[in-house]
C-alpha positions in Angstrom: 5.0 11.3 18.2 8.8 11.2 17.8 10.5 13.9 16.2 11.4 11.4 12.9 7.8 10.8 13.0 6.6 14.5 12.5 9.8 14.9 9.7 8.4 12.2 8.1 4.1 13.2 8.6 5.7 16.5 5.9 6.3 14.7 3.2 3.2 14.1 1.7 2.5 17.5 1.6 6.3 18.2 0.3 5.8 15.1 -2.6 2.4 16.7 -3.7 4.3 20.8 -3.7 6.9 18.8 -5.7 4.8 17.5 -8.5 2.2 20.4 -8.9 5.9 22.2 -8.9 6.6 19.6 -12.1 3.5 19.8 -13.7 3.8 23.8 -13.3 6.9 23.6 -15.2 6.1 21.6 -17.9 3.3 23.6 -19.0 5.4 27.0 -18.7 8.3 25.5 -20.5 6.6 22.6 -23.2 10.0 21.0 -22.5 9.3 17.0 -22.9 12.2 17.1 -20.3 9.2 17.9 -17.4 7.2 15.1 -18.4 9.6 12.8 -17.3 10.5 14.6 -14.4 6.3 14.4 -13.6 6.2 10.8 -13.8 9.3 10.4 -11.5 8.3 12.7 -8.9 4.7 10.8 -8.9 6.3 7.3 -8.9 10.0 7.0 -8.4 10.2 9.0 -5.7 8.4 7.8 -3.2 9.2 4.5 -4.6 12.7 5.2 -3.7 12.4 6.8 0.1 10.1 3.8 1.0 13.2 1.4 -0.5 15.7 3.4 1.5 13.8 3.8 4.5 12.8 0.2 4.4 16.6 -0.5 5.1 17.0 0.9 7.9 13.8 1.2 9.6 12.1 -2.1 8.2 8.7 -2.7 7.6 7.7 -5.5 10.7 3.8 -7.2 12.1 3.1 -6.5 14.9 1.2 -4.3 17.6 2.4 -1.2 18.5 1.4 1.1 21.2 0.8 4.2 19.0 0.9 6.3 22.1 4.4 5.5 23.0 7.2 8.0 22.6 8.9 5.3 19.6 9.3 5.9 16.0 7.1 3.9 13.9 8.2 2.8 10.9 4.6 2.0 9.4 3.9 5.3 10.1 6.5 6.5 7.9 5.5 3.9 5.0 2.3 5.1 5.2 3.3 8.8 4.5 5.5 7.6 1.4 2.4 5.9 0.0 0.0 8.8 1.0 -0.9 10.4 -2.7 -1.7 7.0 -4.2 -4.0 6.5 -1.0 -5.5 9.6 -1.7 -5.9 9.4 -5.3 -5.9 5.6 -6.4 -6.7 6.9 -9.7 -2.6 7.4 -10.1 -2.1 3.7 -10.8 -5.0 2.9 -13.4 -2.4 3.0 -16.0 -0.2 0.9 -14.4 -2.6 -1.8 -14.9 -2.3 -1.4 -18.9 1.0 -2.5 -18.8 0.9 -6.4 -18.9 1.8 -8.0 -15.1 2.9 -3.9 -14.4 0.6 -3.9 -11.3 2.5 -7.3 -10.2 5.8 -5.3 -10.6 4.5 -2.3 -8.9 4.1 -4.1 -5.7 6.6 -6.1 -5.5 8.9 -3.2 -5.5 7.3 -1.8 -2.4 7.7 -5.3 -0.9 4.8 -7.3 -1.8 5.3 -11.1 -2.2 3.6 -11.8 -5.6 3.4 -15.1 -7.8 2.4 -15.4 -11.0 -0.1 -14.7 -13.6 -2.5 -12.6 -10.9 -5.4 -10.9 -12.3 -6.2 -7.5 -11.3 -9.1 -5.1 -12.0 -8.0 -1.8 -12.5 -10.0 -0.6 -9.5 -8.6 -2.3 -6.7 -7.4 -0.4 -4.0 -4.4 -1.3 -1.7 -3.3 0.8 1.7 0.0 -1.3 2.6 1.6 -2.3 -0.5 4.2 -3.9 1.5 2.1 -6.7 3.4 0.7 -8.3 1.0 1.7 -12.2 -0.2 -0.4 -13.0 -3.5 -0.2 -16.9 -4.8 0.0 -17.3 -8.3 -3.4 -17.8 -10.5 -4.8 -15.6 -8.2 -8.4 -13.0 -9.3 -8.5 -10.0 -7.4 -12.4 -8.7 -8.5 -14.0 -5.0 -9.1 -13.1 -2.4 -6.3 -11.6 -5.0 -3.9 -10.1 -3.0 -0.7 -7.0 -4.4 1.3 -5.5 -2.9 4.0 -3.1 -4.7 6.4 -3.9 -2.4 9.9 -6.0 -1.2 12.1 -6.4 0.4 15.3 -7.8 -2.3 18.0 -8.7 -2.2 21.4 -6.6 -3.5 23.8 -6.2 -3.7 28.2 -8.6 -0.2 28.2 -6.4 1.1 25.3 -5.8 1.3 21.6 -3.4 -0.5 19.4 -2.0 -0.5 15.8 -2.3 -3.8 14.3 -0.2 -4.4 11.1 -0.2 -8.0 9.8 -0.1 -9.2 6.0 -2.8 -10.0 4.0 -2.3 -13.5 2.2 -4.1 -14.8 -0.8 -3.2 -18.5 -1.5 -2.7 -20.0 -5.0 -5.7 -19.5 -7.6 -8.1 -17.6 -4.8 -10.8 -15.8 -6.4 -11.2 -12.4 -4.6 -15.0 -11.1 -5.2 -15.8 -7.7 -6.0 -16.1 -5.1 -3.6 -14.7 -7.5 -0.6 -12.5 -5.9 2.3 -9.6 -7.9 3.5 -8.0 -6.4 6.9 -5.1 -7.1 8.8 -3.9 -10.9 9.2 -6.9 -11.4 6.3 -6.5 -14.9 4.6 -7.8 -16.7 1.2 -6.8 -20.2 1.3 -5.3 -21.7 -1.7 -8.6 -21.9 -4.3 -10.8 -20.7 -2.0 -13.5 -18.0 -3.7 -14.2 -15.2 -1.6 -18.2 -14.1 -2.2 -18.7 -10.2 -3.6 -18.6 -7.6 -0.6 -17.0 -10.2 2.1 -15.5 -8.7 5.0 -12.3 -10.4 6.5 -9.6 -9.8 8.9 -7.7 -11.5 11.4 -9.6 -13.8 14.3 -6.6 -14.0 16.1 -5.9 -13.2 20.1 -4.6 -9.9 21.0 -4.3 -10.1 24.6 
């Protein structure tokens, strides 16, 4: 691992410090000032180093040889999005906010049309490879997550490919989309279906 990679493999440890920091202050002091500074350190923040980063190192498919001496740029998106991996209870109440989930992800990069229905209890790794169609039903504790380590010439790979969900898809509940994972437009994907990409890696 590059040294960028280990700067950035701190900062989900440094974001958590930070809010318990927050949340710390706000009960010492009962200054209204701290919950606003909570909510920005759980949401903004990261929100805002992913943007940033995203500039400059951006967010690409592909495979990558995760033993190579090469910074990874997935690698840091997945640090930035670490607490809400962890603890996917943290954007519940985004959901009660009418099309708030929608905005959510499109400001991590998401491709998202309109009028998609989520449950509350879906759970997303890479919320910047996803491209949602409009119309679309996401059902009850739905998993996506857009990589995966692969075998490869006596070796392992990262994968990291979009998920896509085409125009008025129907996601059953519990159903795992991987890497390169596709509804087709109107297609209804049965409860606890497993799907990721077929495609050649050689």
């Amino acid at each position: 691992m590059t040294l960028g990679g280990r700067f950035v493999s701190a900062f989900p440890a440094a974001h958590l410090l930070l809010v318990a920091t927050s949340i710390l202050c706000l009960i010492t002091t009962r200054d209204p000032f701290w919950i606003a500074a909570v909510l920005l350190c759980i949401y903004f923040l990261p929100l805002l180093i992913y943007r940033v980063h995203n500039i400059f190192w951006p967010l690409k498919e592909g495979l990558y040889d995760i033993s190579a001496p090469k910074y990874n740029s997935w690698w840091a998106s997945y640090q930035f999005q670490y607490l809400f991996i962890s603890f996917p209870m943290l954007e519940v109440p985004i959901h009660f906010i009418p099309g708030g989930f929608s905005t959510w992800l499109r400001l991590w990069g998401s491709t998202i049309g309109k009028n998609v229905t989520w449950t509350p209890r879906v759970e997303i790794v890479d919320r910047g490879l996803l491209v949602v169609g409009s119309h679309v039903v996401v059902g009850h504790i739905a998993a996506f997550c857009s990589h995966m380590i692969v075998p490869r010439k006596k070796r392992y790979v990262l994968l990291v490919k979009k998920i896509k969900l085409g125009d008025g898809a129907f996601i059953g509940a519990d159903s795992q989309f991987g890497p390169g994972a596709e509804a087709h437009p109107g297609e209804i994907i049965k409860p606890k279906a497993a799907l990721y990409w077929q495609g050649d890696l050689a």
